[in-house]
N, C-alpha and C positions, 0 to 999 in steps of 0.2 A: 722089075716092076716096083719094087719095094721104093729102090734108090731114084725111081722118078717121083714117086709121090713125096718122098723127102725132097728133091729140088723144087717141086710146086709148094711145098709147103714154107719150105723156108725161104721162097719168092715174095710166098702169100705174107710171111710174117715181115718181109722188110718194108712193102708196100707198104704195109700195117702201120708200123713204125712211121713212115715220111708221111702216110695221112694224119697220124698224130699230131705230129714236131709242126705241119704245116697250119691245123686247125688250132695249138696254142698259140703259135707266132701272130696268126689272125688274131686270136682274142685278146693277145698281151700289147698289140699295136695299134690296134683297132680304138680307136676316142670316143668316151662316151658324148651323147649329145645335149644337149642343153637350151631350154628356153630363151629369147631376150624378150624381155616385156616392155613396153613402150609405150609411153602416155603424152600426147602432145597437140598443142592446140591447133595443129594443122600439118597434115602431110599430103605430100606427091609422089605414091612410088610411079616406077617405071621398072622395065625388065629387068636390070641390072643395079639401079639402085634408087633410093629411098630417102627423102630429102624430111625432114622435121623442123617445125620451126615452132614458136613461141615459149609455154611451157614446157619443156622436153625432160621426163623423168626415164632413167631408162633404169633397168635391175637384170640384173641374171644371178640368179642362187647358187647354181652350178658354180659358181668361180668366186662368188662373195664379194660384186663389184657393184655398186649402183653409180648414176652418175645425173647431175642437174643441169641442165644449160639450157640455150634458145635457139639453137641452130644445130645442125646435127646431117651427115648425112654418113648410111650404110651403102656398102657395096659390096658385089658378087664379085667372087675371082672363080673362073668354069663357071661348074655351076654349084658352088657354093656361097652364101650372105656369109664374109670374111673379114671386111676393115671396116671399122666406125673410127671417122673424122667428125674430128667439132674443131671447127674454128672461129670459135668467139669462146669467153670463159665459161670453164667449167669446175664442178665442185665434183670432188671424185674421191669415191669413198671404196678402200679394198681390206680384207683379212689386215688386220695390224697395222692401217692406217689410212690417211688420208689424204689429201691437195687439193689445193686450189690453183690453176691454171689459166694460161692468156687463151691455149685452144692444146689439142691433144689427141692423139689418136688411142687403136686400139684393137689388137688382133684377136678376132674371137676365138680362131683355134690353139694359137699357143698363149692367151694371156701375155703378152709382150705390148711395148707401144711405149709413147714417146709425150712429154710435156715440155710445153714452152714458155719461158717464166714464170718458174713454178716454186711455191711454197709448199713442203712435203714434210708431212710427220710420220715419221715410223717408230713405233714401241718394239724397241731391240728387247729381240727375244731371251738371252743373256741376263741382262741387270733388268728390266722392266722401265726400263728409262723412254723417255722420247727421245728420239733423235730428228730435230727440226734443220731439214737442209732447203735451201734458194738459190735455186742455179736460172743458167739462159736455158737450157736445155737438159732433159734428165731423160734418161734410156730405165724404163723398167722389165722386170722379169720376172711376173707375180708366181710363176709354176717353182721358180728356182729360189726365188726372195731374192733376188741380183739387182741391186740400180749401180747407176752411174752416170755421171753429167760432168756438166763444164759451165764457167759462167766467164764473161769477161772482166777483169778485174779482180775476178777470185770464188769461188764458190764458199757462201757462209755455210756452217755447219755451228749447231749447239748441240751438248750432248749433258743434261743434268748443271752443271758448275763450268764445264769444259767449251772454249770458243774453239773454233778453226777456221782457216782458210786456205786455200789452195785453187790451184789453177783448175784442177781437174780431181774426180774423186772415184771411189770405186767400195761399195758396200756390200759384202756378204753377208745376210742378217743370220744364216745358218748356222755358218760358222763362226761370227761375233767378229768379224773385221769389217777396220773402217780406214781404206788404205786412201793416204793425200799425196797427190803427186805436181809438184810446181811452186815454187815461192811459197812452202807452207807456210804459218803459222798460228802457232800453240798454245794457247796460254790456260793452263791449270789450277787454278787459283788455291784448289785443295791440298793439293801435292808443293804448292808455291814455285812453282815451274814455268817460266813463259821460251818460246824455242823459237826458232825459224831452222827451215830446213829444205834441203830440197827433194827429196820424198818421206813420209813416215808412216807407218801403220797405228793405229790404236786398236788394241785389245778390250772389246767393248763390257765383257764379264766383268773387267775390276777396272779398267781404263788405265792399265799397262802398255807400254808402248816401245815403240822403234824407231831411230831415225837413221839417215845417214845426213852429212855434211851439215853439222848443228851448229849453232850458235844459243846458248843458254843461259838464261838469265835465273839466279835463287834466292826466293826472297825469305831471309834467316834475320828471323825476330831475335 
């Protein structure tokens, strides 16, 4: 009798155990939710999505993103309000910076989304600097601090004293890289270093850097 109520017991405690592990996994995956606030001189929702047009101010606190434009439209994916498209310009403001855009989207659940002819300032977390990039296209990832774009003819980048260009780009703001990949070039006016290369990284803490296949130019006063 003994040795039954010990197998129900230590049944009782595994089940115990996997109710556990299963109601933290809920709470640790589980996304908190979030307001969008919306102010506009004229709307048309419909079941699935929500068109704005004139003044259009949108905010959400939750993520620390507002954004300005005249046209705008939200849309459900099931049954969630998921993607904001604006395709006319917009002013868009997030955590550690800003853009100005031709039009743009905008994923509400992962803070992800996309600008197209975009002027972008980001205050690298590192030195405190701006970092002003203009690309065709620029991929953001406001949860990670990740962009990345491409422009045709090169993407500009300034960073304090520092030009760049490159084909394509790739920014870690976390971890303080600013990797150029494509017909780079470098010119450091501080360091008196002007480069071309065909990929390099900049270390944005001190604006240390890496190349490979350089051509260097030193300008010795």
């Amino acid at each position: 009798m003994k040795r039954f109520f010990r197998v129900v017991f230590s049944i009782f405690l595994i089940l115990l155990v996997m109710v556990v592990l299963t109601a933290q996994t809920t709470t640790t995956t589980q996304k908190k939710s979030k307001t969008v606030r919306v102010s506009a001189d004229y709307v048309e929702p419909k079941s699935d999505v929500i068109y704005y047009k004139g003044r259009v101010f949108v905010n959400i606190d939750e993520d620390k993103v507002s954004v300005k434009t005249t046209e705008m439209y939200v849309k459900k994916v099931g049954d969630k309000w998921k993607t904001v498209e604006i395709p006319t310009k917009a002013e868009f403001s997030f955590d550690g910076g800003s853009a100005v855009a031709e039009k743009m989207t905008y994923d509400l659940d992962n803070r992800t989304g996309t600008l197209t002819n975009s002027t972008v300032t980001i205050v690298d977390s590192k030195s405190n600097e701006k970092i002003v990039i203009i690309t065709d296209t620029l991929n953001y990832d406001l949860e990670n601090d990740r962009y990345n774009g491409v422009k045709k003819g090169g993407v500009s980048i300034t960073k304090g004293d520092i030009t760049a260009v490159a084909d394509r780009f790739e920014y870690d703001k976390k971890k303080g890289e600013l990797s150029l990949f494509g017909a780079v070039v470098i010119n450091d006016p501080k360091k008196g270093v002007k480069m071309t290369a065909s990929d390099a990284v900049i270390y944005t803490e001190k604006n240390d850097m890496k190349a490979n296949n350089v051509n260097i130019e030193l300008k010795v006063d």
